[in-house]
N, C-alpha and C positions, 0 to 999 in steps of 0.2 A: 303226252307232252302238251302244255297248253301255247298257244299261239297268240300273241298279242302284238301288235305294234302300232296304228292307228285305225281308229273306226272307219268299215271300211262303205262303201257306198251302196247299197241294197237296192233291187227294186220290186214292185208287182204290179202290175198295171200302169194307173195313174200314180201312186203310191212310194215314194221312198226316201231311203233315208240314206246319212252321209255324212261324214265326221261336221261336228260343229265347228268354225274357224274364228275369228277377231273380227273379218268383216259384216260376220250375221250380227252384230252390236245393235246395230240401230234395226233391224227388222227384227230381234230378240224385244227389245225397250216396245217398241210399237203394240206390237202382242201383249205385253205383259200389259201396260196401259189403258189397252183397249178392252183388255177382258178382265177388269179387277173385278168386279162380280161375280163371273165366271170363275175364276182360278182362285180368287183369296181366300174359300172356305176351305181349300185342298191344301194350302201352303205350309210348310213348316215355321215355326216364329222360334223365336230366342223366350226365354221365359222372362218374365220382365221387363221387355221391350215394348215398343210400338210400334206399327208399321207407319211409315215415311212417305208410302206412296211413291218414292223414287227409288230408281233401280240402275245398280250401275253395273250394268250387264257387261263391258270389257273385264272388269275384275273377275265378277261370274265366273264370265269363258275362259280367262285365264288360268284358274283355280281348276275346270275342269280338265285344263289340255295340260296343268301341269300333274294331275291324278292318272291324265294314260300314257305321260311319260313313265311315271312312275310304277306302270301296270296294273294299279287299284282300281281305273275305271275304265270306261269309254262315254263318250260322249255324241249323240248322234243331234242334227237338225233332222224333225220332219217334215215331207215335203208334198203338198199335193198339185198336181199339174204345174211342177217347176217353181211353186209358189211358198213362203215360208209358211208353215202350218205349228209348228209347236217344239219341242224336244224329248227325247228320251235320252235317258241317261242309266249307264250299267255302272255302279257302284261295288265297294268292297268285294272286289276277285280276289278269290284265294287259290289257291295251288293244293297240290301236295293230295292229303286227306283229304280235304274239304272239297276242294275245287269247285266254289261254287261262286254266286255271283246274286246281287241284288237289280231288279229293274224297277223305276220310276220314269212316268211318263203324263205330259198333259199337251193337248190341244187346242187352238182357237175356236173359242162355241163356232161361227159360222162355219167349219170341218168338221163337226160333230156328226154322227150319223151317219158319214159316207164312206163308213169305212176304213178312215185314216188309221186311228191308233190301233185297233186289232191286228191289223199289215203290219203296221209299224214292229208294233211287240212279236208280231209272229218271226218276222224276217229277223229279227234280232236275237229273238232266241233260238232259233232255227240256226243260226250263224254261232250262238255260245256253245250251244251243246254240238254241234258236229263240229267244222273247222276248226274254232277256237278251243276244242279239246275241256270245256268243262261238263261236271257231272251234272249241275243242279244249278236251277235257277231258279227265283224265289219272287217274290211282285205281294207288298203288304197294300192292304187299303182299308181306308176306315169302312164302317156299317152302313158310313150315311151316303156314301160317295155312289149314287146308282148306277152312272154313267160307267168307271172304274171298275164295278164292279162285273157290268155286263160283257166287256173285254175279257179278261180272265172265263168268266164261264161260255164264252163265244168259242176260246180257245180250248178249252178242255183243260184249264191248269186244275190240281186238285188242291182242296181244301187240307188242311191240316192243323189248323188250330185258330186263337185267338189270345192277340198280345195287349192284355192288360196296361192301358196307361203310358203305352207305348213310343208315340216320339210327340213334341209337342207341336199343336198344327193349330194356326185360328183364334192361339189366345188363351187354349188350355192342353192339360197331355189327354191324348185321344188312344182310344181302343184301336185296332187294327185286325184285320183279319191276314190269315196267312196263308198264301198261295205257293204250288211247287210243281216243277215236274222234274225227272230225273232221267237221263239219258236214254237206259231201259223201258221205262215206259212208254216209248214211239217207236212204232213198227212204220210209220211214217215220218215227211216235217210237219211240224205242227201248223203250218202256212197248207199245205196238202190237204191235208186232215180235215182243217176250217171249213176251205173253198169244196171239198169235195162233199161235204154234209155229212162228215162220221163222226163227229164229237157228240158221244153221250151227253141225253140231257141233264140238267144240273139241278139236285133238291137240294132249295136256301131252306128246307128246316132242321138243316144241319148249322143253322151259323146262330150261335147266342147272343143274347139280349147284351149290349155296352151297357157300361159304366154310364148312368145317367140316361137312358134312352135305352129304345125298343127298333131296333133295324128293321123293322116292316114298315117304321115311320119316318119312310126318308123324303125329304124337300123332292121336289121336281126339276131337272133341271131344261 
């Protein structure tokens, strides 16, 4: 039976997270602002759009807290030392058969490195697949995304493929690589697992060459 009703508040250390609300408006705007070099190669675009540089984040949040009314999402602030650090967001929960769920997540560059998003993701997923009653949870990233990428393999998510052209980010549609773990697969949490040093190491020369480029050629970040 799955369990949903609002994102609930996580922590691990310094580390955690907590449903997003209306008031994180202006500390949401700030971040995005502050880090458009940072965050705008990862972003998803409208195909024939341009970006505007302005963000009207109440809309945003709204849009998100009206998907976990609806039970198709969750929407999490993350937070380090009490301070606003980024978002993760649980998208497309299904029930039934599938019962699975989508995560996407980003941080302010100066949280980078300290551990923030691998927590973040852990504690969340760690929360979908036990409490929250689902099977499988799922985290796509492009080839180029290093940062993104070394989360997922910090955690032990497994590889499973790669989505051709897949959602459009940056100005054009971009490859993805696809990440999964399934209930059965953890004899632990995957927050346990992490901090304790048991996640197998991770061979990238399982992940193919994108569309237009070679993922061993990724920008620095």
């Amino acid at each position: 039976m799955l369990v949903f009703d609002t994102a609930p508040r996580l922590s691990s250390g310094a580390v955690s997270v907590r449903g997003i609300r209306m008031r994180d408006a202006k500390a949401l705007e700030a971040e995005l602002v502050g880090n458009r070099q940072w965050l705008e190669p990862w972003e998803a675009t409208l195909p024939g759009s341009r970006s505007s540089g302005r963000f009207d984040t109440r809309s945003s949040i709204r849009s998100l807290l009206e998907s976990e009314r609806d039970g198709t999402g969750l929407a999490f602030a993350i937070e380090v030392d009490g301070q606003f650090a980024g978002q993760l967001n649980v998208a497309g929960i299904s029930g039934g058969a599938l019962s699975s769920s989508t995560i996407g997540y980003w941080v302010a560059q100066r949280f980078a490195g300290r551990g923030a998003t691998p927590t973040a993701v852990a504690l969340v997923a760690d929360h979908l697949l036990g409490p929250a009653g689902l099977h499988r949870v799922e985290i796509c990233i492009r080839p180029e995304n290093e940062a993104s990428l070394r989360v997922v393999e910090k955690l032990g998510f497994r590889y499973e493929g790669c989505r051709r052209r897949y959602i459009h980010i940056d100005g054009d549609w971009r490859d993805h690589l696809c990440f999964a773990l399934v209930r059965e697969e953890l004899a632990e949490s995957i927050l346990e697992r992490w901090q304790g040093g048991r996640v197998p190491p991770f061979d990238r020369s399982v992940y193919p060459v994108p569309v237009g480029g070679d993922p061993r050629r990724r920008p620095s970040r």
